[in-house]
C-alpha positions in Angstrom: 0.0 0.0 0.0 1.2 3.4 -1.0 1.8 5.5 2.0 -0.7 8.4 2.6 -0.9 11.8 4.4 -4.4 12.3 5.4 -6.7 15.4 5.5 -6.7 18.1 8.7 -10.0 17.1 8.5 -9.5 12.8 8.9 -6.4 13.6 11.2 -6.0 12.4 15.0 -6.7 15.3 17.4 -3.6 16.5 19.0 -2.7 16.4 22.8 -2.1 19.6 24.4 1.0 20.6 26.2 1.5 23.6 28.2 3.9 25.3 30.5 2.7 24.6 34.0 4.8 26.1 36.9 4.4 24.7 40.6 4.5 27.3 43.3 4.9 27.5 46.8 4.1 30.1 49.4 5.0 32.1 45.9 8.1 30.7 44.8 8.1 28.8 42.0 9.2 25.0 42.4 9.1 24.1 39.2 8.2 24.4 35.5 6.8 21.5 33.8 5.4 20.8 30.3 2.0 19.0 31.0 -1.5 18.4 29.9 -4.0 21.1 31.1 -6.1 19.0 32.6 -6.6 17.7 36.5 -4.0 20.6 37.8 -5.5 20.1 41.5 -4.1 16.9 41.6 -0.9 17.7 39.7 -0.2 20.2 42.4 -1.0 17.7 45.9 0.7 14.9 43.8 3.6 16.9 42.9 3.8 18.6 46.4 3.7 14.3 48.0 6.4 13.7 45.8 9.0 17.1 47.9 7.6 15.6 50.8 4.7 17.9 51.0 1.7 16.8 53.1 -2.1 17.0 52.1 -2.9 18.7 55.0 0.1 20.7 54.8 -1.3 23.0 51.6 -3.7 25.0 53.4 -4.6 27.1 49.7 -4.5 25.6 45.9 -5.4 27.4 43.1 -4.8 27.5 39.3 -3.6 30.7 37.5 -3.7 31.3 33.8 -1.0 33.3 32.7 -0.4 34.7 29.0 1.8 31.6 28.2 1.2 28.9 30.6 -0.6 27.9 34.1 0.6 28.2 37.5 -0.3 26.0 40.5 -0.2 28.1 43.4 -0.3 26.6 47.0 0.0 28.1 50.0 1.5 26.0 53.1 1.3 26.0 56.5 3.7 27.6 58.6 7.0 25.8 58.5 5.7 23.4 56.0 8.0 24.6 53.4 11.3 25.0 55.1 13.1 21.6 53.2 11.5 22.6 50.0 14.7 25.7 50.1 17.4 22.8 50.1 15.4 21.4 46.8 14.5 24.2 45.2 14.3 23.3 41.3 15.4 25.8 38.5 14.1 24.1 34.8 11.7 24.4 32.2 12.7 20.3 31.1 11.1 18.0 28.2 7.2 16.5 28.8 7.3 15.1 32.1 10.8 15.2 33.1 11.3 15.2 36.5 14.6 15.5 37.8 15.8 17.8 34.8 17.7 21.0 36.7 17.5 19.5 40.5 20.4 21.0 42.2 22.5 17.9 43.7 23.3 14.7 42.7 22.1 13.2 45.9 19.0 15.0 45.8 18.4 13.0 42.3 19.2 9.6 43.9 17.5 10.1 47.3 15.4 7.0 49.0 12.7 7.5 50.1 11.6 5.6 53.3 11.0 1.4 52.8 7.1 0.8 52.2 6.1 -1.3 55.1 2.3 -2.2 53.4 1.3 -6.1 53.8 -0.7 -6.2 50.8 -0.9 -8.8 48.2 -1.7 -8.9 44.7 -3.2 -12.0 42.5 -1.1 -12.7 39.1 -4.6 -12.7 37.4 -5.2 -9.1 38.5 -2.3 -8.3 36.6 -3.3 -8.2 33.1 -6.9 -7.1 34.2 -5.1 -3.8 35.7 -3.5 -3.2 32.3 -6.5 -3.7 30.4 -8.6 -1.5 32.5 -6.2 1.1 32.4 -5.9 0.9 28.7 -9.8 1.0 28.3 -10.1 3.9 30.7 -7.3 6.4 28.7 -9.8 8.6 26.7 -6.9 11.1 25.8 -4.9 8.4 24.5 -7.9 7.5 21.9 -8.5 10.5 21.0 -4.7 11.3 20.2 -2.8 8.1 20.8 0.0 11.1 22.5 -0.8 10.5 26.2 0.5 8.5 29.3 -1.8 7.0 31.8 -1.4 6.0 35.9 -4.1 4.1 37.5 -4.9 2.8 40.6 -5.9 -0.9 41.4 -7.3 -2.2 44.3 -7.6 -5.8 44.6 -11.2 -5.9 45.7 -13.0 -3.3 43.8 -10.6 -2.9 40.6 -9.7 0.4 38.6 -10.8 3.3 41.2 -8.4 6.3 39.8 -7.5 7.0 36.4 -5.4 9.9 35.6 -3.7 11.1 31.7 -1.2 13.3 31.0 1.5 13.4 27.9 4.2 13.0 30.2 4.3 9.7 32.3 5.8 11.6 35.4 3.0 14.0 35.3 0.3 11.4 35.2 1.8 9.6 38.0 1.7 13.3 40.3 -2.0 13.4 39.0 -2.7 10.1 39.9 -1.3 10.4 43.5 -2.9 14.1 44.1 -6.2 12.4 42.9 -5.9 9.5 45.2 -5.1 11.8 48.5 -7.6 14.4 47.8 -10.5 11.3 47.5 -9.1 10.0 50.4 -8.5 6.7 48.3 -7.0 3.4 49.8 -3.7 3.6 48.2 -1.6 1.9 50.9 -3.5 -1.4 49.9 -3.2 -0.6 46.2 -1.2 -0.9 42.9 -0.6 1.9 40.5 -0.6 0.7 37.4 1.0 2.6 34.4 1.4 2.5 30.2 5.1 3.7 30.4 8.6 2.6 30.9 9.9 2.9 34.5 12.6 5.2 35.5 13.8 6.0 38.8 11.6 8.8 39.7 8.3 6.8 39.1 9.4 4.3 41.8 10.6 7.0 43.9 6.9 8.8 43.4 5.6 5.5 43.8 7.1 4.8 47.4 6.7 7.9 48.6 3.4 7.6 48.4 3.4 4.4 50.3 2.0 2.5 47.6 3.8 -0.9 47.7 3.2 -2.3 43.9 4.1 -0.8 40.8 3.2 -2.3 37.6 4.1 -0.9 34.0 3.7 -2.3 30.3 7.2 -1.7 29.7 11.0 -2.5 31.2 12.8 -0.5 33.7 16.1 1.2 33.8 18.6 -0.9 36.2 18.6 2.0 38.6 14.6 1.9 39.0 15.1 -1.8 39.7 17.6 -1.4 42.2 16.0 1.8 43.6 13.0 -0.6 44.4 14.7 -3.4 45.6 15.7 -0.4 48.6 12.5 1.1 48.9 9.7 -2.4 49.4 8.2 -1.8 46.1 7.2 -4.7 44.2 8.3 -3.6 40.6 6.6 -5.5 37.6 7.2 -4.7 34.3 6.5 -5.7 30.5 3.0 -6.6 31.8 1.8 -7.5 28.1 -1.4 -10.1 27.7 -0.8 -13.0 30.0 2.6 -12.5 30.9 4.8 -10.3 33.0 8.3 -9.9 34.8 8.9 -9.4 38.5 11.7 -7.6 39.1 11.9 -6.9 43.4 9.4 -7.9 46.7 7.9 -11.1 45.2 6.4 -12.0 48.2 3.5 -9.9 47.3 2.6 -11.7 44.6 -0.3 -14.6 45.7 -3.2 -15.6 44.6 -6.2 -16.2 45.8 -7.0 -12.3 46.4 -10.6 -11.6 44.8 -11.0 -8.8 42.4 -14.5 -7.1 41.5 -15.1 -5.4 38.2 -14.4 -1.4 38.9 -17.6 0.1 39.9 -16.3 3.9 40.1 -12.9 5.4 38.7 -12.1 8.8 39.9 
């Protein structure tokens, strides 16, 4: 078949990307390139991630500027006094998290060992994937967009988040999960991408003790959870899949439900 350029009019629609900078107590933290869409959660999932508390950010809102968005939170008093020794100066590629951080060991910090007892069935596995997949509405409409989701082994898919950098989504999915008060310590977060470092380190962080992606990891993300309890599987694709740290999570028998509500 003779290759084809279609019409405007027959062409995919195109994700949106947007400078989106992430301030506290008016400094900015950081300048991301991100979809313009669940911002809320960007900013609480963001703000987990520099060790940033829920109930720490006593103000959120979201600022349009001439070219770009601002998160602006406001923290409670003395809340912000480590964020000085991480401040971030970038403007890095879609989703890039650690582009511009100011040390080498703030780039390779570990976070504190995930202590969660939970287990997961091998046969939730693929289901995860799948309803992940079959949730991602931006990725239909523009086949240019990551997804995070959250699976819980007794009621299935109950978070969703998108974003056209895999970082990002992760942020969103984590700010979404804490602001619904959703039961993430007994949960895996479930994602389309490859794993890098900071995904596991956002992962733990959060106290979430299984990560699962559709594609490999890097050695250091392996090794990185390995330190941290997180049980890191990987090239989840149809039936199969590769476990990579904390097997002992892995056991079936666990029932899963079909989702009845994704937030």
């Amino acid at each position: 078949m003779t290759p084809r350029a279609l019409p405007p009019a027959r062409a995919r629609a195109l994700a949106e990307e947007v400078p989106v900078a992430l301030s506290f107590d008016g400094t900015t933290q950081a300048v991301m390139m991100a979809s313009p869409a669940d911002l809320e959660d960007f900013g609480i999932g963001f703000a987990n991630a520099e060790g940033i508390a829920r109930d720490s950010i006593r103000d959120l809102e979201v600022v349009a500027h001439p070219k770009g968005l601002e998160v602006q939170m406001w923290l409670a008093p003395g809340a912000g006094a480590d964020l000085a020794e991480r401040r971030r100066k970038m403007a890095g590629p879609v989703g890039c998290g650690l582009c511009g951080i100011d040390s080498l060991e703030e780039a390779l910090r570990a976070p504190a060992p995930v202590q969660s007892p939970a287990r997961i069935d091998p046969a939730h596995i693929p289901r995860a994937v799948a309803a992940l997949r079959d949730g991602q509405k931006l990725h239909d409409e523009t086949r240019a967009a990551h997804g995070a989701g959250l699976w819980h082994p007794a009621r299935g898919l109950i978070a969703l988040r998108e974003d056209v950098g895999r970082h990002n989504a992760l942020d969103k999915l984590i700010g979404a999960a804490l602001r619904a008060g959703l039961p993430h310590a007994d949960c895996a977060i479930v994602m389309t991408s490859r794993v890098s470092v900071e995904l596991v380190q956002k992962t733990a962080q959060a106290g979430v003790p299984i990560l699962i992606a559709v594609s490999a990891p890097t050695a250091l993300a392996v090794r990185t959870a390995a330190e941290a309890g997180v049980t890191l599987i990987t090239n989840a694709r149809g039936g199969d899949f590769e476990l990579r740290s904390h097997g002992h999570r892995i056991q079936p028998g666990a029932k899963a439900e079909d989702t009845t509500h994704v937030a």
